[in-house]
Every structure is written in structure tokens, then in C-alpha cells.
PyMOL Python script that loads the backbone (N, CA, C, O; Angstrom):
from pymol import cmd

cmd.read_pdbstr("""\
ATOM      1  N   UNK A   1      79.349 137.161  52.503  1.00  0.00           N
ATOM      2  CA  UNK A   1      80.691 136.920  53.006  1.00  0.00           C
ATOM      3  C   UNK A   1      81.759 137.563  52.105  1.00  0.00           C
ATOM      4  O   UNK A   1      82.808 138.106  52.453  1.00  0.00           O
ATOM      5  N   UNK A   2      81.307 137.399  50.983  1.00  0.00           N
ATOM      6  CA  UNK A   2      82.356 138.250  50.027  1.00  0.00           C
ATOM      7  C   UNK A   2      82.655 139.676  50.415  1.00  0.00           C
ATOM      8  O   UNK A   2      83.806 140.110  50.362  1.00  0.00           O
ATOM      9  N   UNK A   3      81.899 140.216  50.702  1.00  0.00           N
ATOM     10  CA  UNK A   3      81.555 141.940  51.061  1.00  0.00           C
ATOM     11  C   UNK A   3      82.379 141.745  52.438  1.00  0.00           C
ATOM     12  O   UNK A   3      83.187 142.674  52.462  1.00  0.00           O
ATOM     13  N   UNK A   4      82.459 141.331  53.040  1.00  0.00           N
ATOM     14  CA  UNK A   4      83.571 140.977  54.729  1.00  0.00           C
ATOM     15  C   UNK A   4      84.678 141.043  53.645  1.00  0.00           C
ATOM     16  O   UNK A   4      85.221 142.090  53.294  1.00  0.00           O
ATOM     17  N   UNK A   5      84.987 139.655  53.092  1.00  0.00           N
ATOM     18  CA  UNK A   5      86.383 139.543  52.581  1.00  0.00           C
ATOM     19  C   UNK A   5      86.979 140.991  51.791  1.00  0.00           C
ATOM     20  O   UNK A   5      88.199 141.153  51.744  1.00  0.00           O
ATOM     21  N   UNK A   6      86.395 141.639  51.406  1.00  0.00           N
ATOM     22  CA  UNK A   6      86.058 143.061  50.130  1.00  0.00           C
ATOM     23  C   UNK A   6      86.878 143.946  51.030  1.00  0.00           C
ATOM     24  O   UNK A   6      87.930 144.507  50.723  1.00  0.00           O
ATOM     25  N   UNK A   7      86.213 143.994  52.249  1.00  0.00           N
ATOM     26  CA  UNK A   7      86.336 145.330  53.483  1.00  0.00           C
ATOM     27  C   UNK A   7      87.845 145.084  54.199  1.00  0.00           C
ATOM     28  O   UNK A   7      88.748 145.917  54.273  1.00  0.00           O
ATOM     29  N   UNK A   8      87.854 144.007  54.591  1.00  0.00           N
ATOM     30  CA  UNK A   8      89.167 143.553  55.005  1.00  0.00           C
ATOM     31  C   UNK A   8      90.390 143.727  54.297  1.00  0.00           C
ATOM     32  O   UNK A   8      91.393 144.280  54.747  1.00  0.00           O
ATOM     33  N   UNK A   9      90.184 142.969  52.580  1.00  0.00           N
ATOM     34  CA  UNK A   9      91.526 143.034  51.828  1.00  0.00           C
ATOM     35  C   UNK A   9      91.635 145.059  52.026  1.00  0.00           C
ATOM     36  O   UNK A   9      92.655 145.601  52.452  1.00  0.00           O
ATOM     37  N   UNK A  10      90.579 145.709  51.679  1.00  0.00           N
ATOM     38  CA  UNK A  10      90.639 147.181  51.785  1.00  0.00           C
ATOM     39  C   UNK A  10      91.627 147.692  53.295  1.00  0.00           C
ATOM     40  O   UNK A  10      92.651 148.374  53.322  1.00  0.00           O
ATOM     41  N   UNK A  11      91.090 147.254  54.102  1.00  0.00           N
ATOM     42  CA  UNK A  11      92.056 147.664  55.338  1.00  0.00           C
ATOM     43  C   UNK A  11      93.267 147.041  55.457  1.00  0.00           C
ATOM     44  O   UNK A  11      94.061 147.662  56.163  1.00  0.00           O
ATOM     45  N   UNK A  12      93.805 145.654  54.833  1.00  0.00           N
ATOM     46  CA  UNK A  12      94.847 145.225  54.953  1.00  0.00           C
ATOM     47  C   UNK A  12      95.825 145.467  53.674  1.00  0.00           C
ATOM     48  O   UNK A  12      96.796 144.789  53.337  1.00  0.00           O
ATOM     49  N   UNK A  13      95.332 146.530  53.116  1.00  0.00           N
ATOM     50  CA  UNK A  13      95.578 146.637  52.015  1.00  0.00           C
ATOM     51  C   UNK A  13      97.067 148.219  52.261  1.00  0.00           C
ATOM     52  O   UNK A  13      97.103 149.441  52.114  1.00  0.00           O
ATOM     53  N   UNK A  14      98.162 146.933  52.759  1.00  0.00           N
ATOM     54  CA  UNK A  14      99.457 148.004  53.539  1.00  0.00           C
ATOM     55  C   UNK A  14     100.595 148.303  52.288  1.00  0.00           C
ATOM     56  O   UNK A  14     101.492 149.110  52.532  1.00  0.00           O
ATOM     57  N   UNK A  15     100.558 147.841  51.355  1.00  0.00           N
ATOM     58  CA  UNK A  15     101.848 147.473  50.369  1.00  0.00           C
ATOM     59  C   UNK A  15     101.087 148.832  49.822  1.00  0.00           C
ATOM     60  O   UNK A  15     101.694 149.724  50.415  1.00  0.00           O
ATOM     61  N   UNK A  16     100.281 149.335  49.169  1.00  0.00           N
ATOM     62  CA  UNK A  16     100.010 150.484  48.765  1.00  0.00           C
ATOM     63  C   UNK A  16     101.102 151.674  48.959  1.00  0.00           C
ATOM     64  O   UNK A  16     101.465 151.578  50.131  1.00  0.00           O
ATOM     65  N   UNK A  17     101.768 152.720  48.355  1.00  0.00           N
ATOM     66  CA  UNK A  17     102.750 153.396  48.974  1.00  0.00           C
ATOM     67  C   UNK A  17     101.770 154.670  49.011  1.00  0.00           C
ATOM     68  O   UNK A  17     100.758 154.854  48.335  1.00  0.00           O
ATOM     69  N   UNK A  18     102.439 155.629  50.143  1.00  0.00           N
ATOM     70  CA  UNK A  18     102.000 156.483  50.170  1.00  0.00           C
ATOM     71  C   UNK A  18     101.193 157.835  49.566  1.00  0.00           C
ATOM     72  O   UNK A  18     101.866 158.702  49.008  1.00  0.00           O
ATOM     73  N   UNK A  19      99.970 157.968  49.672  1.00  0.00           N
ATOM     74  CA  UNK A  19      98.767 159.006  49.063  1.00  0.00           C
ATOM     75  C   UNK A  19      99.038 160.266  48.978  1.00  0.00           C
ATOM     76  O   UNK A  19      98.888 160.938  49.999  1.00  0.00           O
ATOM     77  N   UNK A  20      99.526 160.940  47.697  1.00  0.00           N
ATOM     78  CA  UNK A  20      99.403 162.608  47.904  1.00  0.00           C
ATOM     79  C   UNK A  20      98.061 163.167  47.157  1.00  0.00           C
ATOM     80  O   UNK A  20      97.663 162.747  46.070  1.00  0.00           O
ATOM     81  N   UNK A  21      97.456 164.155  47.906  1.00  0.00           N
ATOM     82  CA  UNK A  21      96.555 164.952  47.588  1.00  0.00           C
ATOM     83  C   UNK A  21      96.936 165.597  46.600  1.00  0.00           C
ATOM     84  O   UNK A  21      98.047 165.415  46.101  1.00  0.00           O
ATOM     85  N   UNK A  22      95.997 166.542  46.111  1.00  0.00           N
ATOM     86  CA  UNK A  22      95.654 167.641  45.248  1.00  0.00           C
ATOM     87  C   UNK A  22      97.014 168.825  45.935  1.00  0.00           C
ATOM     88  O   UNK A  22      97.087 169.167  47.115  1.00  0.00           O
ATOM     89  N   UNK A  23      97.507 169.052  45.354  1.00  0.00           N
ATOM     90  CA  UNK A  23      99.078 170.264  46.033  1.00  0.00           C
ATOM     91  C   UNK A  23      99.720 169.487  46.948  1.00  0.00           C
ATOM     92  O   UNK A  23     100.206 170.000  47.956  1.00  0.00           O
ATOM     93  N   UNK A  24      99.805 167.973  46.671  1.00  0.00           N
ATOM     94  CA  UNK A  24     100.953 167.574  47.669  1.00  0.00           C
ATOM     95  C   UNK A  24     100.552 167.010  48.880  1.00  0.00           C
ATOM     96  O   UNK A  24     101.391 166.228  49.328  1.00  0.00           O
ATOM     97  N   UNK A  25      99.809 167.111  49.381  1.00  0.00           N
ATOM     98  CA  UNK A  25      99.184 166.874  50.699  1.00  0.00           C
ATOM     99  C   UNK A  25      99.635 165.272  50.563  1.00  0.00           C
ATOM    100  O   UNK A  25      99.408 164.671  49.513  1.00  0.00           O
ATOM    101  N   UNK A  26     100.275 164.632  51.669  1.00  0.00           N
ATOM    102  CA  UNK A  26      99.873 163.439  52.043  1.00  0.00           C
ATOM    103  C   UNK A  26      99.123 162.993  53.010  1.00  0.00           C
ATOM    104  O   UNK A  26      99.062 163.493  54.134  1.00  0.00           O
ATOM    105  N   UNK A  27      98.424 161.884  52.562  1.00  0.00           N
ATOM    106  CA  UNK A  27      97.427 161.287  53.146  1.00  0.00           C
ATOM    107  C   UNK A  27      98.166 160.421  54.283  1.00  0.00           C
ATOM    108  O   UNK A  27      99.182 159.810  53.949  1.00  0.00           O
ATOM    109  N   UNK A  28      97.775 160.349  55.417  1.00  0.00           N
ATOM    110  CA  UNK A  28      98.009 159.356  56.916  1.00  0.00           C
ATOM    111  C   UNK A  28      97.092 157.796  55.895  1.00  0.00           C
ATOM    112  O   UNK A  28      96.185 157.556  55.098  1.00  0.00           O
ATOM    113  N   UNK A  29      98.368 157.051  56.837  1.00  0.00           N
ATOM    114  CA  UNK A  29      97.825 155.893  56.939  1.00  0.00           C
ATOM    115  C   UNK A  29      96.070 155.527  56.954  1.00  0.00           C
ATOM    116  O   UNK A  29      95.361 154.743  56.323  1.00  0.00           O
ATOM    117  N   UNK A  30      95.804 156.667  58.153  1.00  0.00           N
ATOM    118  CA  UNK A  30      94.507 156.201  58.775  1.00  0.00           C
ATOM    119  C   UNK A  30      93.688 156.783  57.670  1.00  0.00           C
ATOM    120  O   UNK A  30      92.759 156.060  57.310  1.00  0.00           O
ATOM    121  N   UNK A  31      93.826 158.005  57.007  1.00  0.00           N
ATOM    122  CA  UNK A  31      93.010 158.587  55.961  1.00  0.00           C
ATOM    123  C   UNK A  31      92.872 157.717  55.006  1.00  0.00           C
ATOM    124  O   UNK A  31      91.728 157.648  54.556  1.00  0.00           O
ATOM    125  N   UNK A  32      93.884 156.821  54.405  1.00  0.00           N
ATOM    126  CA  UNK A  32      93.718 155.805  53.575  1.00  0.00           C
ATOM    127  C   UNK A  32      92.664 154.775  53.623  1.00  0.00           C
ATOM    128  O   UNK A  32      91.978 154.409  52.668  1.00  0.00           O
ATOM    129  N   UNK A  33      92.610 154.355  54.817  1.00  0.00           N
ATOM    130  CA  UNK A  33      91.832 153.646  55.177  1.00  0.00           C
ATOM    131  C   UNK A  33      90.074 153.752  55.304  1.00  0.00           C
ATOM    132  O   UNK A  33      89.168 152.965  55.032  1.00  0.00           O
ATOM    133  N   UNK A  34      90.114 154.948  55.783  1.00  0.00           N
ATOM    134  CA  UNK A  34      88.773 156.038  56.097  1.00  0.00           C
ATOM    135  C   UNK A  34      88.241 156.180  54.220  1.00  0.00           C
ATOM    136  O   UNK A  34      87.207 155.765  53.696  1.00  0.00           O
ATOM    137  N   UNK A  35      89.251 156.817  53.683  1.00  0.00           N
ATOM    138  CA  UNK A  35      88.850 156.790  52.381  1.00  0.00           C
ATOM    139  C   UNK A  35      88.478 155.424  51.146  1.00  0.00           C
ATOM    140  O   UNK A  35      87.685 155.474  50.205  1.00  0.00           O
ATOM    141  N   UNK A  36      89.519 154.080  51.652  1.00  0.00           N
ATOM    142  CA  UNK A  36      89.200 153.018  50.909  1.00  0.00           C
ATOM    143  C   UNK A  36      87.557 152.757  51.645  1.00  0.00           C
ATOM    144  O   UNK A  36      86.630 152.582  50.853  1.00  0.00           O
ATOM    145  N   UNK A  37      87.321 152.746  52.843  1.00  0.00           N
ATOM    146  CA  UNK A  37      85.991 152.342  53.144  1.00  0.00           C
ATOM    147  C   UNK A  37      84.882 153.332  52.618  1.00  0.00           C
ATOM    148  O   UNK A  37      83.769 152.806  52.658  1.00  0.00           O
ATOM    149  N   UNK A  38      84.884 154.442  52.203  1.00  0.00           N
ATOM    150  CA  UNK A  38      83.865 155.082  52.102  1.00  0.00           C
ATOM    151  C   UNK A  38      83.836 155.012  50.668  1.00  0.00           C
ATOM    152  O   UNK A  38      82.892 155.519  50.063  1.00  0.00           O
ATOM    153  N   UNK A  39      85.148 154.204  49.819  1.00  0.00           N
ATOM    154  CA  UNK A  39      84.873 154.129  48.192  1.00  0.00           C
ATOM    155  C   UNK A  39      83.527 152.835  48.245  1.00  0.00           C
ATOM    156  O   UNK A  39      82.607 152.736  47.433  1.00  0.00           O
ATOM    157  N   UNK A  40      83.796 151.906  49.518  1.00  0.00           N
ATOM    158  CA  UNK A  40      82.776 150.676  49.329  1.00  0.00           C
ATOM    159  C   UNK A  40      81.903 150.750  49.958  1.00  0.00           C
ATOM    160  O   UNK A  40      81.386 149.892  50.674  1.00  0.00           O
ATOM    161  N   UNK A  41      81.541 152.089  49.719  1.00  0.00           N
ATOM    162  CA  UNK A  41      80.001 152.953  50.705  1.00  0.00           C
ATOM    163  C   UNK A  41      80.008 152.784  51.895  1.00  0.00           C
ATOM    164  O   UNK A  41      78.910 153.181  52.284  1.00  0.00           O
ATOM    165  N   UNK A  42      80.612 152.414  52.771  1.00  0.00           N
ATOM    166  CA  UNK A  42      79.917 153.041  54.384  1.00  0.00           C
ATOM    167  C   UNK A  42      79.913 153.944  54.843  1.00  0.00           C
ATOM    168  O   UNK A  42      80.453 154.950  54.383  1.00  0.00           O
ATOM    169  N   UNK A  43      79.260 153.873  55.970  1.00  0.00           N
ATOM    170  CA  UNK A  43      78.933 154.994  56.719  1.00  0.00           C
ATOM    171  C   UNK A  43      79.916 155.411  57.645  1.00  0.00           C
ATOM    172  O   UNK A  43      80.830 154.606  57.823  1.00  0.00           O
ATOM    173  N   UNK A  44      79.955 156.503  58.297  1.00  0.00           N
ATOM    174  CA  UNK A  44      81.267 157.168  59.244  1.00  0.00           C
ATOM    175  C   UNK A  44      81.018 155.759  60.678  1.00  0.00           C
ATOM    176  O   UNK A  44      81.858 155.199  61.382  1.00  0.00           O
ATOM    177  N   UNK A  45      79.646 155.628  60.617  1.00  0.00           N
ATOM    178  CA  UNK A  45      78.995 154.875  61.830  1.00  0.00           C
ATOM    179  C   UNK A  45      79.950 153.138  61.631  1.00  0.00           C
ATOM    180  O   UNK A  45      80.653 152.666  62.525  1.00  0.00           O
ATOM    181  N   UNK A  46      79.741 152.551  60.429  1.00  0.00           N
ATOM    182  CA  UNK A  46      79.857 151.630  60.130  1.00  0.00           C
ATOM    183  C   UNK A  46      81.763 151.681  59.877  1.00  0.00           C
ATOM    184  O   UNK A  46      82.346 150.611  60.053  1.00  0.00           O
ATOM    185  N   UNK A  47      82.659 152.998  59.456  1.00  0.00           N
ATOM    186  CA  UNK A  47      84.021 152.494  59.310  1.00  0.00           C
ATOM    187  C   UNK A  47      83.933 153.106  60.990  1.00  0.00           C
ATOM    188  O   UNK A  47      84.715 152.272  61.447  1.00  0.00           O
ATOM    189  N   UNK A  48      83.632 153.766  61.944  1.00  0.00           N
ATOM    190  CA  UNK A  48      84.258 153.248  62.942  1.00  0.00           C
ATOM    191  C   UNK A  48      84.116 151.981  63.655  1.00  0.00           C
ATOM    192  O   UNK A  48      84.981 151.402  64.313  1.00  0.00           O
ATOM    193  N   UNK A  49      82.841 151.607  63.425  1.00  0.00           N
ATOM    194  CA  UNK A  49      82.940 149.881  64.001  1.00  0.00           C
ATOM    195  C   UNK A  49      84.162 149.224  63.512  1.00  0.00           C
ATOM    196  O   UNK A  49      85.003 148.683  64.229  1.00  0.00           O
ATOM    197  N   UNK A  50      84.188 149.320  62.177  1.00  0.00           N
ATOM    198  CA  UNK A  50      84.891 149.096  61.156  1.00  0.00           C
ATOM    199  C   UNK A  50      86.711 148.656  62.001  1.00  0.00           C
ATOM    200  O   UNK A  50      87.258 147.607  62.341  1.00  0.00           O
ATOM    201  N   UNK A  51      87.180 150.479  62.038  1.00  0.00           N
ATOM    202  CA  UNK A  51      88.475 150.490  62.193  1.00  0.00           C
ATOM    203  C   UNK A  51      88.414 150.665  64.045  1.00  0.00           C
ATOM    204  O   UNK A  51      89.436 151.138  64.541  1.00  0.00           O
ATOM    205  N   UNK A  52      87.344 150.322  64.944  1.00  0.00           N
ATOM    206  CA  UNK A  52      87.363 150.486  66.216  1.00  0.00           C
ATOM    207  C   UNK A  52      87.992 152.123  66.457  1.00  0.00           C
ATOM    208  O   UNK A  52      89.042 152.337  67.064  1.00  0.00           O
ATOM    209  N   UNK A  53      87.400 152.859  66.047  1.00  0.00           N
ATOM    210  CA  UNK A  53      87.494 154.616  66.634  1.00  0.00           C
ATOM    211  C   UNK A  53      85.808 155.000  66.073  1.00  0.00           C
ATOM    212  O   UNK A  53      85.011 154.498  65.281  1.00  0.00           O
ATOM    213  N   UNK A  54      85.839 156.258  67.056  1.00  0.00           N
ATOM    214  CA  UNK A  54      84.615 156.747  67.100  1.00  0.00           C
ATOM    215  C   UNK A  54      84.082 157.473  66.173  1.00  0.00           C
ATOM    216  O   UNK A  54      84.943 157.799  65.355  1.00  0.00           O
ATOM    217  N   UNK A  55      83.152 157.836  65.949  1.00  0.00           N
ATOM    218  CA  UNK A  55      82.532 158.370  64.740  1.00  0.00           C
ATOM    219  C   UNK A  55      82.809 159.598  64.591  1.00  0.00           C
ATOM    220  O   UNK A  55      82.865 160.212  63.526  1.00  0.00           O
ATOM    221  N   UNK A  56      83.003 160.023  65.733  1.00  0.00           N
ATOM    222  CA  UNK A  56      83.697 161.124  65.792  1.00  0.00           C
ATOM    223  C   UNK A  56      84.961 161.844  65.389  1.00  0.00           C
ATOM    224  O   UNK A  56      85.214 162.998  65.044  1.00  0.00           O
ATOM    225  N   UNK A  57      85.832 160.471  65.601  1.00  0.00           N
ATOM    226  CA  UNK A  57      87.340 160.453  64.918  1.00  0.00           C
ATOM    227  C   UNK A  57      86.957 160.006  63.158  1.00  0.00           C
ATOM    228  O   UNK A  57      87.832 160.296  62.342  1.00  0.00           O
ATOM    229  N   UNK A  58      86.040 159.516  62.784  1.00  0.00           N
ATOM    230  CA  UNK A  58      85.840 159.497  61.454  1.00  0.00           C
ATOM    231  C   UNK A  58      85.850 160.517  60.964  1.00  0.00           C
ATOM    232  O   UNK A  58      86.815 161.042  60.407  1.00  0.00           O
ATOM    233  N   UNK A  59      84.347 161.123  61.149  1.00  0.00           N
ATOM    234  CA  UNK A  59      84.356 162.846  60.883  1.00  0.00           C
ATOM    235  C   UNK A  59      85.504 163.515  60.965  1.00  0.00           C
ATOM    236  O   UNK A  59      85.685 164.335  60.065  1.00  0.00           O
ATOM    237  N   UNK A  60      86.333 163.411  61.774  1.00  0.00           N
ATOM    238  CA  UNK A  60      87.588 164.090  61.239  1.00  0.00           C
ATOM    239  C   UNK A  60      88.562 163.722  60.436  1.00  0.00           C
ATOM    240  O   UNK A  60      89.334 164.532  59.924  1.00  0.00           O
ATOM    241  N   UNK A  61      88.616 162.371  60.239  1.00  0.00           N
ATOM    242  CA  UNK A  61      89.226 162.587  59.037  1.00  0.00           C
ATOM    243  C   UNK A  61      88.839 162.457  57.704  1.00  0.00           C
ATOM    244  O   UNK A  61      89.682 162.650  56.827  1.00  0.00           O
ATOM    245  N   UNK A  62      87.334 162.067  57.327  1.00  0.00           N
ATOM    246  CA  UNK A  62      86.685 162.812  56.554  1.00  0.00           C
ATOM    247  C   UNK A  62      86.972 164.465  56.198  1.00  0.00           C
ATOM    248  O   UNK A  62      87.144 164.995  55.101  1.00  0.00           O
ATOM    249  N   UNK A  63      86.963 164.769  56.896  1.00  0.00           N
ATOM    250  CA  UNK A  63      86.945 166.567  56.911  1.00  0.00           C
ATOM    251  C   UNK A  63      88.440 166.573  56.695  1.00  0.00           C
ATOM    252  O   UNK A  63      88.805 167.597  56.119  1.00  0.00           O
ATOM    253  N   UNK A  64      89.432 165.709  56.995  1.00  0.00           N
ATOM    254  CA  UNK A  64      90.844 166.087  56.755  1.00  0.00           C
ATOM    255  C   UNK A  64      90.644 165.910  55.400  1.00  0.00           C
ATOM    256  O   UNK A  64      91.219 166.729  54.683  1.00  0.00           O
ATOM    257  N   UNK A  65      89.813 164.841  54.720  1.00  0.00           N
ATOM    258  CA  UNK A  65      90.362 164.066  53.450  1.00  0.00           C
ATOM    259  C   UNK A  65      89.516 165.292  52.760  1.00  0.00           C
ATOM    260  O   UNK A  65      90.334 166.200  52.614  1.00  0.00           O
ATOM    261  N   UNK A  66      88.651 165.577  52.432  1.00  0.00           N
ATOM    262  CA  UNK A  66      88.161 167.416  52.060  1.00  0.00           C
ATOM    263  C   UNK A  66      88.893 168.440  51.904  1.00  0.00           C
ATOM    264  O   UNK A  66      89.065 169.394  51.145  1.00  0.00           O
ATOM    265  N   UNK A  67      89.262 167.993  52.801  1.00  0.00           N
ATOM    266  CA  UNK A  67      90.791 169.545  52.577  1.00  0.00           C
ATOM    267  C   UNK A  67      91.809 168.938  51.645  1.00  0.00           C
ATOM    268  O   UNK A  67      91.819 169.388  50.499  1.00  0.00           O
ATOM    269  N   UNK A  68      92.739 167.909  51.981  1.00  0.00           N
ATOM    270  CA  UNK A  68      93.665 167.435  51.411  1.00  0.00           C
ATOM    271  C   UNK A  68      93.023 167.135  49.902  1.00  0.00           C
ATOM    272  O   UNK A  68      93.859 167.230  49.003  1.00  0.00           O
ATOM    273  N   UNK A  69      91.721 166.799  49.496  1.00  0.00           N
ATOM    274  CA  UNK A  69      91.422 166.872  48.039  1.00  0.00           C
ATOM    275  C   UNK A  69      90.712 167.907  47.568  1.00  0.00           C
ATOM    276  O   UNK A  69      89.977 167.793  46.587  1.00  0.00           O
ATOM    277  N   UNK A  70      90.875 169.035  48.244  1.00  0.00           N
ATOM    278  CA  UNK A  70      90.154 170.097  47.858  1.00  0.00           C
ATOM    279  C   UNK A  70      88.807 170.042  47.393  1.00  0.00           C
ATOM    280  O   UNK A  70      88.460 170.506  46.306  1.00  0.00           O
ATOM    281  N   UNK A  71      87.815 169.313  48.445  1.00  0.00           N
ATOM    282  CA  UNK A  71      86.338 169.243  47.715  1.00  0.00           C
ATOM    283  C   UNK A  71      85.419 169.442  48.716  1.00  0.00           C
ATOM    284  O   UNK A  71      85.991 169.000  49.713  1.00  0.00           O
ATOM    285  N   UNK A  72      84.421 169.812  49.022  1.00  0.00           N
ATOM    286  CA  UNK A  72      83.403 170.056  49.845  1.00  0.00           C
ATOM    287  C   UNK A  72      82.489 169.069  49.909  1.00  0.00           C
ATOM    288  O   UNK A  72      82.028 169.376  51.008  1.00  0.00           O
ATOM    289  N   UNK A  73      82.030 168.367  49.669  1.00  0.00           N
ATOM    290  CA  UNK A  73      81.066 167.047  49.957  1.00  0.00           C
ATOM    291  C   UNK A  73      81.772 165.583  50.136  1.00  0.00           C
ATOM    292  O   UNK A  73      82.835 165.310  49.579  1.00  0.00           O
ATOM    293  N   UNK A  74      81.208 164.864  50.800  1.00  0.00           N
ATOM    294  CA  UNK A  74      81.970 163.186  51.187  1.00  0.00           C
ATOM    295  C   UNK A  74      81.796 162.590  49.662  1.00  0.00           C
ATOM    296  O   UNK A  74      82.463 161.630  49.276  1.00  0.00           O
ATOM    297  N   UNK A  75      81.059 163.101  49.035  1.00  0.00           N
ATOM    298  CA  UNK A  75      80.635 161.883  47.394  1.00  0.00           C
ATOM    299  C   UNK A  75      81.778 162.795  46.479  1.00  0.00           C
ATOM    300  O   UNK A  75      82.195 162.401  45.390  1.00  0.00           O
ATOM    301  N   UNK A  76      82.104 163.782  46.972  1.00  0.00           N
ATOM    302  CA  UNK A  76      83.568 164.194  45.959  1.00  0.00           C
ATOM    303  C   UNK A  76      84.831 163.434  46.017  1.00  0.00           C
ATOM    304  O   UNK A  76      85.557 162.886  45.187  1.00  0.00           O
ATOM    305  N   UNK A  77      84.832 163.630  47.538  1.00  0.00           N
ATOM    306  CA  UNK A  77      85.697 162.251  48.388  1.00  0.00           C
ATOM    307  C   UNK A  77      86.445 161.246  47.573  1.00  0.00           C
ATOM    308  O   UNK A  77      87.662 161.070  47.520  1.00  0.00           O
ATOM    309  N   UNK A  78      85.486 160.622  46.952  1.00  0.00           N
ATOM    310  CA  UNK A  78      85.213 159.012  46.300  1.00  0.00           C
ATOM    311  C   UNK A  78      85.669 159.446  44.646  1.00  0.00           C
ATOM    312  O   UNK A  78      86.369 158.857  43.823  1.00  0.00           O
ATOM    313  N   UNK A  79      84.901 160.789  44.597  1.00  0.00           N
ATOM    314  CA  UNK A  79      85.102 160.588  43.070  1.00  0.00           C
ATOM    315  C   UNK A  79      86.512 161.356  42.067  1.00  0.00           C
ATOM    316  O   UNK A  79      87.008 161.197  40.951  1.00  0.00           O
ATOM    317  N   UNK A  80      86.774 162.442  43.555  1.00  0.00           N
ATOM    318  CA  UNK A  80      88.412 162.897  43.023  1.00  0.00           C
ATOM    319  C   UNK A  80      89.316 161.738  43.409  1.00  0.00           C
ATOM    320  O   UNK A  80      90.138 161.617  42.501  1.00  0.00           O
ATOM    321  N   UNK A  81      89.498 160.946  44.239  1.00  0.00           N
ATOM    322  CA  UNK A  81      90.284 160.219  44.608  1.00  0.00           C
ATOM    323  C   UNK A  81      90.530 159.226  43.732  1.00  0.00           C
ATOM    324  O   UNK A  81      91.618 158.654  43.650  1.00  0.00           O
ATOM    325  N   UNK A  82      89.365 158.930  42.918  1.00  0.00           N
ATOM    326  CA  UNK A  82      89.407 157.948  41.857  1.00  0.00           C
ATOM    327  C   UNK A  82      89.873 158.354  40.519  1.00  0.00           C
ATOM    328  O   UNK A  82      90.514 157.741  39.666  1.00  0.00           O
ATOM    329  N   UNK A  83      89.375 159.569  40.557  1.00  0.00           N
ATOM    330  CA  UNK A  83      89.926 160.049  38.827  1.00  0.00           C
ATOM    331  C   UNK A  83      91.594 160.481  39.269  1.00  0.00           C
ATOM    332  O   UNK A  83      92.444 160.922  38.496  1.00  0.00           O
ATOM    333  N   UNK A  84      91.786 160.155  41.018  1.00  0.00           N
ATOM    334  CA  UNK A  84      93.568 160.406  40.771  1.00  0.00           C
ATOM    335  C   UNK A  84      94.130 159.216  40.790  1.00  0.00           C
ATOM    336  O   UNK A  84      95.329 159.083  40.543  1.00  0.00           O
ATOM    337  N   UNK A  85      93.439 158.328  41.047  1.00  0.00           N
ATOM    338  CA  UNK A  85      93.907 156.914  40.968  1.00  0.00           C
ATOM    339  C   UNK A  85      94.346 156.675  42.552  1.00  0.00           C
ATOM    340  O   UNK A  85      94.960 155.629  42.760  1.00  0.00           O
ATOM    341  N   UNK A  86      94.165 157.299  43.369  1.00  0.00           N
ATOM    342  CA  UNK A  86      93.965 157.066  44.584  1.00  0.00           C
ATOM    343  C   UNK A  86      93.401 155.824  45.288  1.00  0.00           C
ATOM    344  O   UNK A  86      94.122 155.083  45.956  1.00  0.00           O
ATOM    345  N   UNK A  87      91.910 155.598  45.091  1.00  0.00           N
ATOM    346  CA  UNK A  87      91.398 154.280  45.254  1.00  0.00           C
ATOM    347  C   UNK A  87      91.143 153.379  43.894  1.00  0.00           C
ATOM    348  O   UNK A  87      90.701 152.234  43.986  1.00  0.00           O
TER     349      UNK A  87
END
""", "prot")
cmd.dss("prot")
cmd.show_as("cartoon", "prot")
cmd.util.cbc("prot")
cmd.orient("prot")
């Protein structure tokens, strides 16, 4: 139950101010979100159950959040975002 409560404070987690990337890029709301869930490992499958959009709309903004941090793999994702203090 803790891991529910974990996922939730992550999505309700609105007071946060707005995310800039690597050169400025800001991050969408929804990228925030896409990205806090994949810091607490899920899957594209599991944050669209998650945020109710398709896995399909995950993958894209996965692939947005790649560009906007300039990295090529989803486990870079997690780990530039953190050394920017992002998540």
C-alpha cells in the first residue's frame, strides 16, 4: 500500500514549478509526470494505466523527454534528470 501512496503523492505532486531541460527545454506538465513515474520504475504499460493514456502516448513522451535531456536510452531518462535535480 505504501508503493500506491508513493505513485500518487508522485502524480499529485502539482506545487513543483516548472522543468527545464538540458538548453532550456521545458518540460509539459504531462512529461513531468511520465518522468516522476519512470524514476519509481514503471513500465510505459503500467504509467499509462497509471495516468489513463495509451502506451502509445507514453512512448511519446518518453521520446519527447530524450530529446529535451539530450540522451538516447529511457535509464538515462532517470539518471540525467536526477543529477539535475529534476526528480
Amino acid at each position: 500500500m505504501a508503493g500506491v501512496r508513493r505513485v500518487l503523492d508522485v502524480i499529485r505532486d502539482d506545487d513543483r514549478p516548472p522543468v527545464r531541460g538540458l538548453g532550456g527545454a521545458m518540460l509539459t506538465e504531462r512529461e513531468n509526470q511520465v518522468l516522476r513515474l519512470l524514476a519509481v520504475g514503471m513500465s510505459n504499460r503500467e504509467i499509462g494505466r497509471r495516468l489513463v493514456i495509451s502506451e502509445a502516448t507514453v512512448k511519446f513522451h518518453v521520446r519527447n523527454l530524450r530529446d529535451k535531456l539530450d540522451v538516447r536510452r529511457r535509464t538515462e531518462i532517470v539518471y540525467t534528470a536526477t543529477r539535475q535535480g529534476i526528480v
